[in-house]
C-alpha positions as CSV (number, residue, x, y, z in Angstrom):
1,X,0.0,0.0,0.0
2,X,3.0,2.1,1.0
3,X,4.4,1.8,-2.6
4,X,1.1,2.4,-4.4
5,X,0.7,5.7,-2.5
6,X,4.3,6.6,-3.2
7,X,4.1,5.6,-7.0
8,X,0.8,7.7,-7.8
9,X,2.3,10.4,-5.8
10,X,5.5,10.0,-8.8
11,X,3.0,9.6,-11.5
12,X,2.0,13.2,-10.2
13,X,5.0,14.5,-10.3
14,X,5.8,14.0,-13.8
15,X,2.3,15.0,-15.0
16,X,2.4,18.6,-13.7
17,X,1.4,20.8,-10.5
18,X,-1.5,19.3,-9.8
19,X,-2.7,17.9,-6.6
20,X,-1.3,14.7,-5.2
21,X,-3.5,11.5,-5.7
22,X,-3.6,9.8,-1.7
23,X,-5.8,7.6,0.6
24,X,-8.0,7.8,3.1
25,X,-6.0,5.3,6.1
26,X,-8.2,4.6,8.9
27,X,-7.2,5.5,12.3
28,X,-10.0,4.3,14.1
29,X,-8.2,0.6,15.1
30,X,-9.4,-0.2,18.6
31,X,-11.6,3.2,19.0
32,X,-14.2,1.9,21.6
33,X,-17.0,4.4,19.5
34,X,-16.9,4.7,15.6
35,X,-19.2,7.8,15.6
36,X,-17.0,10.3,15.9
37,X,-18.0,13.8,15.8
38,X,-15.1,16.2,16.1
39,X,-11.2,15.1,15.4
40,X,-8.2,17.4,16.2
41,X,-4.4,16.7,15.8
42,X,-1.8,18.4,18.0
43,X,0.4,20.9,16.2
44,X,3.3,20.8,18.5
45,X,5.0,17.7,17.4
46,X,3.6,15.7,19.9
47,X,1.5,13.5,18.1
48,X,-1.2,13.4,20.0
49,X,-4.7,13.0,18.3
50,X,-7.6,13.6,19.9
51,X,-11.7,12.7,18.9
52,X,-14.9,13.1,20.5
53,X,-18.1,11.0,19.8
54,X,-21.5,12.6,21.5
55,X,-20.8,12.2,24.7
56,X,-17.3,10.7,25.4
57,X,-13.4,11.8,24.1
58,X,-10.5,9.7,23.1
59,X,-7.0,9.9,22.6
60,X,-4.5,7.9,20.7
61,X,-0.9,8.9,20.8
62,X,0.3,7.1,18.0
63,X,1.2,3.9,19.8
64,X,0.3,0.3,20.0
65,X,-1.9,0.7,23.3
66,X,-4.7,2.7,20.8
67,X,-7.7,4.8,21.7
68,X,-7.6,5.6,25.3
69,X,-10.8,7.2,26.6
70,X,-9.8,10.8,28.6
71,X,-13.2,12.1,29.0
72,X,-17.1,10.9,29.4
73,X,-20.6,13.2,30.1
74,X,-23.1,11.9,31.6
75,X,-26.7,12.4,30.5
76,X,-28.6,11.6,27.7
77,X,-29.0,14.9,27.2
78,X,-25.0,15.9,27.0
79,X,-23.4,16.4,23.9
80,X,-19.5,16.8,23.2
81,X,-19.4,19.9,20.9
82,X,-16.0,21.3,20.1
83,X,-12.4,20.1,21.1
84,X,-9.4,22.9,21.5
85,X,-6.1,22.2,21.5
86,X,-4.5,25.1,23.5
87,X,-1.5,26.9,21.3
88,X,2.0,26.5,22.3
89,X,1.5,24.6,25.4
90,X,1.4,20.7,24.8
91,X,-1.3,18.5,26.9
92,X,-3.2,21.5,27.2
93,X,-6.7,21.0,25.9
94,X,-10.5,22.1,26.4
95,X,-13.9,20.5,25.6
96,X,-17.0,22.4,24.9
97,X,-20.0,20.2,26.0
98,X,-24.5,20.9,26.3
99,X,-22.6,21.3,30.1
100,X,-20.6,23.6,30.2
101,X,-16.2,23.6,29.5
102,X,-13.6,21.5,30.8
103,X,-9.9,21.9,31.0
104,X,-7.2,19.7,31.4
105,X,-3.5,20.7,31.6
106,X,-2.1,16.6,31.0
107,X,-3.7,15.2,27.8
108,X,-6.9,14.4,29.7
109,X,-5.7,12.3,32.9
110,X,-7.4,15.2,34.8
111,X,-10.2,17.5,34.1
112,X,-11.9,20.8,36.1
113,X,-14.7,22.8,34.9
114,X,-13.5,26.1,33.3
115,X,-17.4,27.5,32.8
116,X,-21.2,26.0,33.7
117,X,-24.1,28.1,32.3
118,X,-27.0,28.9,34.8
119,X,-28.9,27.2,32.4
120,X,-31.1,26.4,30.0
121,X,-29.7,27.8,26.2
122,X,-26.5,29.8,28.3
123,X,-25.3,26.4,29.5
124,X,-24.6,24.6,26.1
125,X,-21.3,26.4,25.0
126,X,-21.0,25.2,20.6
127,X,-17.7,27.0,20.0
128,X,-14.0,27.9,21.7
129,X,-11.0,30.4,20.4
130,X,-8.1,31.4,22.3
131,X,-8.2,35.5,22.3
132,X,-5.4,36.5,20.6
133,X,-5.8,40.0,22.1
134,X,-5.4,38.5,25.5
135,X,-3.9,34.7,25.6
136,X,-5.4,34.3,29.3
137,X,-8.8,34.5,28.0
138,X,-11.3,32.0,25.8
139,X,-14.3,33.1,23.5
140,X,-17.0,31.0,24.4
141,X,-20.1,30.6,21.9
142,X,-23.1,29.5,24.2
143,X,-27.1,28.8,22.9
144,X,-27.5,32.7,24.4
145,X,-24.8,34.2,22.9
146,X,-21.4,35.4,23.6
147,X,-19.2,34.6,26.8
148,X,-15.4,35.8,27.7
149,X,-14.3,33.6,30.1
150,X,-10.3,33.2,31.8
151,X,-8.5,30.1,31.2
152,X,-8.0,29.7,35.1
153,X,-11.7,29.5,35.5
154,X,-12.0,32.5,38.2
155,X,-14.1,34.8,35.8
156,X,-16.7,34.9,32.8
157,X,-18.8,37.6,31.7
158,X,-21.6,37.0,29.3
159,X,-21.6,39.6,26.6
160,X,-24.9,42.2,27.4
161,X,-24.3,43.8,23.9
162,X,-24.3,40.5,21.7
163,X,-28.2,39.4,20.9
164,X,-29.3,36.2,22.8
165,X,-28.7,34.1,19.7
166,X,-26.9,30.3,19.3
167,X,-23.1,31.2,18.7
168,X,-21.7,28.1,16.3
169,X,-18.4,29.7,15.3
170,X,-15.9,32.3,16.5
171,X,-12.7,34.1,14.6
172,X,-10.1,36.8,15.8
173,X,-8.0,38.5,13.7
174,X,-4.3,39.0,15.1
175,X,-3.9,41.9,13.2
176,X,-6.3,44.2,14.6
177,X,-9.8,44.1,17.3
178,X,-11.9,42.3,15.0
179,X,-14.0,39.7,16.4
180,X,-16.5,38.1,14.3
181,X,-19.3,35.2,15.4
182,X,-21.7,32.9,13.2
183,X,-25.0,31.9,14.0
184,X,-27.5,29.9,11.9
185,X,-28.6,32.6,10.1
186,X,-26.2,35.6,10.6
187,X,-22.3,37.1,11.0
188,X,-21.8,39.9,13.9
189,X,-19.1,41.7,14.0
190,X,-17.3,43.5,17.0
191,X,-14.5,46.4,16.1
192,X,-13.8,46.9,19.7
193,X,-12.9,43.6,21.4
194,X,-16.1,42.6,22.3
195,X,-18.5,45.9,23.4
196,X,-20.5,46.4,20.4
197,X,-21.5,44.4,17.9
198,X,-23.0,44.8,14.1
199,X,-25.4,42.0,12.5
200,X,-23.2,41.9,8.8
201,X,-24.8,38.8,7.2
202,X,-28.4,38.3,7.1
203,X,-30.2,34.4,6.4
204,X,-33.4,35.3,3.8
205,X,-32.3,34.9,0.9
206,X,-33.4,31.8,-1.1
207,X,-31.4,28.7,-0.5
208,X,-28.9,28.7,-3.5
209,X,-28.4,25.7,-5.1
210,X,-32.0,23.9,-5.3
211,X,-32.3,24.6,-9.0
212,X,-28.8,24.2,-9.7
213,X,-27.9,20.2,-8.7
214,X,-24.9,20.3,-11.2
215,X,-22.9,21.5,-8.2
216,X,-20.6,19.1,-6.6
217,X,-21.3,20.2,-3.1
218,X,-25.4,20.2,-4.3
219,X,-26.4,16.9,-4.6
220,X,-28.3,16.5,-1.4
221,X,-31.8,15.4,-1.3
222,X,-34.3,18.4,0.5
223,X,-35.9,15.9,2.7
224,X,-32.0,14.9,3.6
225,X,-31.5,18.1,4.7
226,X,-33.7,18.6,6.8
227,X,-32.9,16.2,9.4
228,X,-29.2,17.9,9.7
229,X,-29.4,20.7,12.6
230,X,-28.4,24.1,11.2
231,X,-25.2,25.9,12.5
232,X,-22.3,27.8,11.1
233,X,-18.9,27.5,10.4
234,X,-16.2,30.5,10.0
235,X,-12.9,29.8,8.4
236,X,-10.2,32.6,7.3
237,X,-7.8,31.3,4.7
238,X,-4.5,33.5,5.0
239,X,-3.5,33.2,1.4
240,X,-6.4,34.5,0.4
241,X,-7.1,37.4,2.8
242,X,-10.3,35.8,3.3
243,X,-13.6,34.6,5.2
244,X,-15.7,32.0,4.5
245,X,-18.6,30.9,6.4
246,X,-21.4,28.8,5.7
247,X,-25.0,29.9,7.0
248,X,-28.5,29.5,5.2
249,X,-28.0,31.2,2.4
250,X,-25.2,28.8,1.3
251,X,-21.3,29.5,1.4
252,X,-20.5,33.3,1.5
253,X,-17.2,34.8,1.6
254,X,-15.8,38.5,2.6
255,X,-12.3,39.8,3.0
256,X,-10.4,40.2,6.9
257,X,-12.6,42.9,7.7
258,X,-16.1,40.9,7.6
259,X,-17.9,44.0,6.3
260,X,-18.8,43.1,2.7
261,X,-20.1,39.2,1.8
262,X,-21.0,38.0,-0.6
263,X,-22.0,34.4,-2.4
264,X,-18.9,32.1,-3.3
265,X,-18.8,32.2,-7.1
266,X,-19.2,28.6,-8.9
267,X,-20.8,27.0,-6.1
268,X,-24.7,26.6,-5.0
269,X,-24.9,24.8,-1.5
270,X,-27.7,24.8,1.2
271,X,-26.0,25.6,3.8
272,X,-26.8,23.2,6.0
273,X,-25.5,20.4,3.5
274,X,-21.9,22.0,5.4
275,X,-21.4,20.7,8.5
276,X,-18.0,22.0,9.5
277,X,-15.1,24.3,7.6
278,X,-12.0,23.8,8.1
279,X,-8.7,26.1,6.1
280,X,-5.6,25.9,5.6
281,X,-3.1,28.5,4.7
282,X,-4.1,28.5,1.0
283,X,-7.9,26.8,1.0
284,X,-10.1,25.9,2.9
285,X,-12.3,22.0,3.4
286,X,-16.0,21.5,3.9
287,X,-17.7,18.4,6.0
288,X,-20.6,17.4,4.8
289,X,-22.7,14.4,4.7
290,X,-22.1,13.1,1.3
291,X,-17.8,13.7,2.1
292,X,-15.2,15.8,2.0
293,X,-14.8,18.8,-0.5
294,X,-11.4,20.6,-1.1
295,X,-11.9,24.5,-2.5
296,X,-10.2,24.9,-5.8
297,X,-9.7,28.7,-6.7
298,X,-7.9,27.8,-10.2
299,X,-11.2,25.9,-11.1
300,X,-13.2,28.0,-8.7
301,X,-15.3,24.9,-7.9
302,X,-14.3,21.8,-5.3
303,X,-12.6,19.0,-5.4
304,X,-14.6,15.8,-4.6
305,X,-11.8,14.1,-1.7
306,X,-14.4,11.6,-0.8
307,X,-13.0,9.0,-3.2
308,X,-11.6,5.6,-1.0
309,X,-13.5,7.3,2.5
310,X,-15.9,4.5,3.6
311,X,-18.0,7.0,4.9
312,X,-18.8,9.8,3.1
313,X,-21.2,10.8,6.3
314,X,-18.5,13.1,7.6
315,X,-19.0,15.1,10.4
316,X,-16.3,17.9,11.0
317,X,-12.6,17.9,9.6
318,X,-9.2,19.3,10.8
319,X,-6.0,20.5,8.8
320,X,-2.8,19.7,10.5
321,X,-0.9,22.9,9.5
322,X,2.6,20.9,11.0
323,X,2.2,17.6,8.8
324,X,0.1,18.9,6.3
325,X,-2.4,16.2,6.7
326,X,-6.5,16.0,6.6
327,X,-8.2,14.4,9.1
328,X,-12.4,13.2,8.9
329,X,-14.3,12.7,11.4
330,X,-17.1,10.3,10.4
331,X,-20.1,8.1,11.4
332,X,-17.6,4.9,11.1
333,X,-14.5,6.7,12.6
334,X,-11.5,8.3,12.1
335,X,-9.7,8.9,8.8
336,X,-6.3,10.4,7.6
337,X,-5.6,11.8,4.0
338,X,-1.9,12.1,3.6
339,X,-1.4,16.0,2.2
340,X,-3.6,17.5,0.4
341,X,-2.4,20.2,-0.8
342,X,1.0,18.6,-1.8
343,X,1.4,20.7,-5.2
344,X,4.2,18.4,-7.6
345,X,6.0,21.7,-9.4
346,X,9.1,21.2,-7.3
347,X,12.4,20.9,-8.1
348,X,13.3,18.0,-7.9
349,X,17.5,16.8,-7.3
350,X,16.7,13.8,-9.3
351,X,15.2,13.5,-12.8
352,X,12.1,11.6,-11.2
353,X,10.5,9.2,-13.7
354,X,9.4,6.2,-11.3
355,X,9.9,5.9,-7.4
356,X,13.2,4.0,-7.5
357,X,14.4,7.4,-9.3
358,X,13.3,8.7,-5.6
359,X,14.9,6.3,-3.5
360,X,17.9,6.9,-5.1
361,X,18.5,9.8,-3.2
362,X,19.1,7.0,-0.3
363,X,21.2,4.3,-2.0
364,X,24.3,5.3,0.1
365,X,22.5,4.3,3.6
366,X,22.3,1.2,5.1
367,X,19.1,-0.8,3.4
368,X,16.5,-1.8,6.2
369,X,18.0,-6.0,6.1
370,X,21.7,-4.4,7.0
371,X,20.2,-2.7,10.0
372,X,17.8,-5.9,10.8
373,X,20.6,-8.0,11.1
374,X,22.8,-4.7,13.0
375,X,19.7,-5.0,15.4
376,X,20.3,-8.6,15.8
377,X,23.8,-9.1,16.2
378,X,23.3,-5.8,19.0
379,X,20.5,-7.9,21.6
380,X,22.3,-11.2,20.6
381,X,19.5,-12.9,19.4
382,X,20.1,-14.8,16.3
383,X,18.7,-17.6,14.7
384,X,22.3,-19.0,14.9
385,X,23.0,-18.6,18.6
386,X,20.1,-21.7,19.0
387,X,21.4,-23.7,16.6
388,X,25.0,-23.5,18.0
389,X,23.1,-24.7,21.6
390,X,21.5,-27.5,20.0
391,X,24.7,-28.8,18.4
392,X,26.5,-28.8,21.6
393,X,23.8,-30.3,23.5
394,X,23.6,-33.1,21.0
395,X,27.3,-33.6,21.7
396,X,27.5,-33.8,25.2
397,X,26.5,-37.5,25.5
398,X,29.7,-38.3,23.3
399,X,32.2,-36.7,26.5
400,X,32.4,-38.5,29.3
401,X,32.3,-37.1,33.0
402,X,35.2,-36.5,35.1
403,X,35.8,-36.7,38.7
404,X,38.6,-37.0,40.3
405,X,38.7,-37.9,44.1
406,X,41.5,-38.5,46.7
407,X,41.6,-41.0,49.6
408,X,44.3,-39.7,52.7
409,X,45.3,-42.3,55.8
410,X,47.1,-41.7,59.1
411,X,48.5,-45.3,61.4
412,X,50.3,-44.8,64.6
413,X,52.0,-48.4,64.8
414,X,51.3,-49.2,68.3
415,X,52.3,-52.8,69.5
416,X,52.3,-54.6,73.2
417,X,55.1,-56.5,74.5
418,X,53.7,-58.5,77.3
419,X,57.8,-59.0,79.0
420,X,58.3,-61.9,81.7
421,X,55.8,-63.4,83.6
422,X,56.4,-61.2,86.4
423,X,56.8,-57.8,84.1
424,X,54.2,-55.6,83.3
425,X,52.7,-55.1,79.4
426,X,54.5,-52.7,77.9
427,X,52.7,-50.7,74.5
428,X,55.2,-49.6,72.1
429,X,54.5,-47.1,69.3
430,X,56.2,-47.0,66.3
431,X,56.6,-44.3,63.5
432,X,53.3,-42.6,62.2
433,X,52.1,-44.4,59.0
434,X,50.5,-42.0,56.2
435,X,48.9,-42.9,53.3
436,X,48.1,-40.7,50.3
437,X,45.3,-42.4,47.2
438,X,44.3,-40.3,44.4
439,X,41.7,-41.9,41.3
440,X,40.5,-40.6,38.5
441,X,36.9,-41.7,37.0
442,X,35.3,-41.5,33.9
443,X,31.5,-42.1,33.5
444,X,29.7,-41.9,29.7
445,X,25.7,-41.8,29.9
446,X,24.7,-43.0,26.3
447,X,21.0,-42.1,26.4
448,X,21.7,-38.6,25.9
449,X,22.5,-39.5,22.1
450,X,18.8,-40.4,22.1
451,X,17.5,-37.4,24.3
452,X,19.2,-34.9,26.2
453,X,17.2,-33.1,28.9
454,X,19.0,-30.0,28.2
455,X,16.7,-29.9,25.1
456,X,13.4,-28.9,27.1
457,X,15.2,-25.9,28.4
458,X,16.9,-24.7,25.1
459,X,13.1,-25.3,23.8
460,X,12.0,-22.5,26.4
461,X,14.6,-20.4,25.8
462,X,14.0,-20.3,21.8
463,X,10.9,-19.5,22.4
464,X,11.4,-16.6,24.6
465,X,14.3,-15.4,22.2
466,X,12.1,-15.7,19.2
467,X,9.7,-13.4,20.3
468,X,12.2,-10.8,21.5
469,X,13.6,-11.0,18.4
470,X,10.6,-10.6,16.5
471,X,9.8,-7.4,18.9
472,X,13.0,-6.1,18.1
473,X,12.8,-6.1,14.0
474,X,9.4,-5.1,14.3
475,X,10.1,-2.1,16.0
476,X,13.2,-1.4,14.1
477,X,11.6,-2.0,10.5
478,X,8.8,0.3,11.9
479,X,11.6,3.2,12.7
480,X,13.7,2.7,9.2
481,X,10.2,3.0,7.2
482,X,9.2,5.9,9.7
483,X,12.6,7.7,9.1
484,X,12.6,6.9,5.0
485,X,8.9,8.6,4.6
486,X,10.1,11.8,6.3
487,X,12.9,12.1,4.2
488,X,10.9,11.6,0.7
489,X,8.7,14.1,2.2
490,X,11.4,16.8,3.2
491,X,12.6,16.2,-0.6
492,X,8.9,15.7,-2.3
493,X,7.4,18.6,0.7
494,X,9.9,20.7,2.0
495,X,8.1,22.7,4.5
496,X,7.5,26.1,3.9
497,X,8.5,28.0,6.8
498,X,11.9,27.8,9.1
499,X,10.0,26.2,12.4
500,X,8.4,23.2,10.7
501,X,12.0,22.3,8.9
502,X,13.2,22.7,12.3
503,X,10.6,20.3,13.7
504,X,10.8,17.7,10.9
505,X,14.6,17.8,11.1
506,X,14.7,17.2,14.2
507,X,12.0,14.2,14.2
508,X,14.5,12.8,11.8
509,X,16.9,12.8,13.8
510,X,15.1,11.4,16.9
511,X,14.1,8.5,14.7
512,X,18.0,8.3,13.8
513,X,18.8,7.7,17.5
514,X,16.1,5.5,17.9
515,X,18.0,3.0,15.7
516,X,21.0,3.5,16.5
517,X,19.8,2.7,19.9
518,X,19.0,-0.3,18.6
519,X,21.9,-1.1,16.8
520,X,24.7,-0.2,19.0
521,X,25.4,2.9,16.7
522,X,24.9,1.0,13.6
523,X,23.4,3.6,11.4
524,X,25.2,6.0,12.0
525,X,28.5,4.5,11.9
526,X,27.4,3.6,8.0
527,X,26.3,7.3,7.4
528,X,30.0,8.6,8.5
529,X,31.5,6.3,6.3
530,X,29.2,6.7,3.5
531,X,30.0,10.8,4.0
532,X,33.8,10.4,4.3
533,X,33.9,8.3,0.6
C-alpha cells in the first residue's frame, strides 16, 4: 500500500502541479465508539490525536496501546461539541459540552470545569477560540450568545451587547480588534474587542443551489437536509485574505474585515449540507454528509476528496498545518488523507520518472536487512546462537564425566610387649604411617545421544528469544520506514516556513537515535563512512 501511494504520488510529479492522488488510512483501530463527531491533531510535534463521539473523548498517541478514553458526560441529554487544542502549550486542551467547558492541563488524565451556564440555552457552549488579544482568555459561543471567560476559570462575563442568539463559530484577527461570530442565520461583527457588535450577514435569501444540482457540493436530497441541525462554520484562509462561512444562504465569503459578503462564485450549497469548515493556509475544506470537499480557486469549484472514504457521512474535519495532513471525522470513525495540498511543481534533485528514481537519493544508507541483522547481532539474538546450543547439546552424550577424588590415611603403629611373667605389658609405638590415594573416573551416559534433557530448556529459551527477536525487528523496521517517509517528504514537501523544517529535522533525527539505539550505533557509523567516501 506504502508503494502504491508513493508511486501515484511519482505519477503526479511527472504529469504537472496538480494535486497529489492519496488515501483515506483509517485511524479508528481499537476506537471503543466509531461515531466520531469532532477530530483534532496536535500541532506541536507531539502526536497526539484527539476525537470526541456525542458524549465521550478519546485519545491515541500514535502507539500500539490505541484509543484511550480521557473524558465521558453523563446524561442523555449531554453532547461533546468542540475540542481545542490550547497553542504552544502541549497537553493543554478544552472541551466544549451541552454542560458547560472543561480543561485539562495533561492530555486528559485530569479534568476541572472552566465554565457551567446557569442554564437552559446559556449552558450549552457550541464553539471555543483562544483571544489572541489577550492569551489568558477563551471566547466561548453559548445557545444565548457570547461569553469571555479566563482560562483559570476564576471569571466569565456574558456579553450584554451581543443578541441572545446560538453562537456556532468564532474568529479573531491578530492583526487588529476584530471579532467576528456565526449563527445559523447571521455574521456579527465587533471592532472593539467585544463591546458592540454589528449584525453583517443576514439568512433570507433563497437557498442557492435547489435549482442548480450540477454543483458538486449540491447533490443533497431536500428531505436529507432537513434532518441535519443548522449551524455555522467561519474559516479565514490566510493566502487569500479571506472569510468564509457557511449559513442558510449557502457559502458566502468576505475579505479580513467581515464587512462586505458576498456568495462564493461557482458554487450553490444549502448551507446546511456543510457541516463543518476547516482552512488551511491557501484553501479551505468543507464536512458534509455526502464527504469531503477541497476548494479549488484555479477551477473555482471543489474537489470531490471523498474517493476511497468508507464513509462519506462526515462530520467535521481538521488540517494539520505541522504535517500537512486531513483528518475526517465520520459516522464509522476516524480517517487520515496524507497531504492535500502537496502541489508536484518542485524541483526536484533527481530526474524523477518512477519511485526507484526517488529512493535513489538513499542508495548510500544502510538498506533496512543491514540494520535488521545490525539489530540482531546488538540484543544477541540470532537464529544462529540456538542452533549452536542444540549442536553442543547433541554432543554432550559423546564426552564422558570426570571426577577425580582423593583417599588420605594416618596409622600410629602401636604394638604390646607383654615382657616376663612377672613384668608388666608394655605398649610400644612405632613411626606414624600415612597414606596418600588419588583416582580418577570417567563415566559416559549413552541415552543422551537419544535425548538430552537440556533440550526442554533450550526449547524455552528459543521461544522466549524468538519473540524478543521478533519485537525487536518489528520495532526497528517500523523506525527505518518511519525515518525513510520523512525524508521523501522533506525532498517531495519541504516545509515552507523555518519552524516546521526545524521540527521535521529534528524528528528525523530522533528517529536516527532510535535505531542507533537499537543497533549499537549502527546507522550512524554507515552514514560517517558513507559521508567520508
Amino acid at each position: 500500500m506504502k508503494k502504491k501511494v508513493l508511486a501515484a504520488l511519482l505519477v503526479g510529479v511527472l504529469s504537472g502541479p496538480q494535486p497529489l492522488y492519496a488515501e483515506w488510512v483509517s485511524l479508528s483501530k481499537g476506537l471503543p465508539d466509531p461515531d466520531i463527531l469532532s477530530v483534532v491533531a496536535s500541532g506541536l510535534g507531539e502526536g497526539a490525536l484527539y476525537a470526541a463521539s456525542s458524549r465521550r473523548v478519546y485519545r491515541f498517541d500514535g502507539d500500539e496501546k490505541g484509543w484511550k478514553q480521557v473524558l465521558s458526560l453523563r446524561g442523555a441529554e449531554s453532547r461533546v461539541r468542540q475540542i481545542l487544542l490550547e497553542a504552544g502549550t502541549p497537553g493543554v486542551l478544552y472541551v466544549a459540552s451541552d454542560k458547560g467547558v472543561q480543561k485539562s492541563t495533561d492530555k486528559g488524565k485530569h479534568w476541572k470545569w472552566l465554565y457551567r451556564g446557569i442554564g437552559g440555552k446559556a449552558k450549552s457552549v457550541y464553539c471555543l477560540l483562544e483571544d489572541p488579544a489577550d492569551a489568558s482568555f477563551l471566547w466561548l459561543g453559548t445557545g444565548q450568545g457570547l461569553v469571555r471567560a479566563s482560562k483559570n476559570g476564576i471569571s466569565n462575563e456574558r456579553l450584554a451587547s451581543f443578541p441572545a442568539v446560538a453562537v456556532y463559530s468564532i474568529w479573531s484577527s491578530q492583526e487588529k480588534p476584530l471579532v467576528l461570530a456565526g449563527s445559523a442565520s447571521s455574521v456579527y461583527q465587533s471592532t472593539d474587542g467585544g463591546a458592540h457588535w454589528t449584525e453583517v450577514v443576514f439568512g433570507n435569501e433563497k437557498e442557492a443551489g435547489e435549482n442548480n444540482p450540477s454543483q458538486p457540493l449540491a447533490q443533497f436530497q431536500i428531505e436529507e437536509l432537513r434532518t441535519v441541525a443548522l449551524t455555522s462554520s467561519l474559516v479565514y484562509v490566510p493566502a487569500k485574505d479571506r472569510l468564509i462561512t457557511s449559513s442558510v444562504s449557502g457559502l458566502l465569503e468576505s475579505s479580513s474585515d467581515g464587512i462586505q459578503w458576498k456568495k462564493m462564485a461557482g458554487q450553490a450549497l444549502p448551507s446546511h449540507g456543510v457541516r463543518y469548515l476547516a482552512a488551511s493556509a491557501d484553501t479551505f475544506y468543507a464536512a458534509t454528509s455526502r464527504g469531503v470537499f477541497q476548494w479549488d480557486d484555479t477551477r473555482g469549484d471543489f474537489n470531490d476528496l471523498s474517493a476511497g472514504l468508507p464513509s462519506t457521512d462526515v462530520r467535521s474535519v481538521f488540517y494539520d498545518s505541522l504535517s500537512g495532513d486531513l483528518y475526517a471525522a465520520t459516522h464509522s470513525g476516524v480517517y487520515r488523507y496524507p497531504k492535500p495540498e502537496f502541489k508536484t511543481a518542485l524541483a526536484l534533485p533527481v530526474e524523477v520518472r518512477q519511485p526507484a528514481d526517488l529512493l535513489a537519493l538513499f542508495r548510500h544508507e544502510p538498506s533496512v536487512r543491514d540494520i535488521q541483522q545490525a539489530a540482531i547481532r546488538y540484543a544477541e539474538v540470532s537464529p544462529e546462537k540456538i542452533e549452536r546450543w542444540r549442536a553442543a547439546a547433541s554432543r554432550k552424550a559423546l564426552f564422558p564425566t570426570l571426577s577425580v577424588g582423593t583417599d588420605r590415611g594416618e596409622n600410629q603403629n602401636v604394638d604390646l610387649d607383654r615382657g616376663g611373667t612377672n613384668d608388666a605389658d608394655r605398649f610400644i609405638i612405632g613411626p606414624e604411617e600415612k597414606t596418600l590415594d588419588w583416582h580418577a573416573d570417567l563415566s559416559w551416559d549413552l541415552g543422551d545421544l537419544i535425548w538430552n534433557g537440556d533440550q526442554t530448556s533450550i526449547d524455552t529459551r528459543s521461544k522466549l528469544m524468538v519473540e524478543l527477536r521478533d519485537d525487536i525487528l518489528n520495532e526497528v523496521t517500523h523506525l527505518y520506514f518511519e525515518r525513510r517517509r520523512l525524508q521523501t517528504d522533506l525532498v517531495l514537501a519541504p516545509p515552507a516556513s523555518l519552524p516546521l523544517q526545524v521540527e521535521k529535522e529534528l524528528k528525523l533525527q530522533e528517529i536516527t537515535a532510535d535505531i542507533d539505539a537499537l543497533t549499537g550505533g549502527f546507522l550512524s557509523q554507515k552514514l560517517k563512512e558513507a559521508a567520508t567516501r
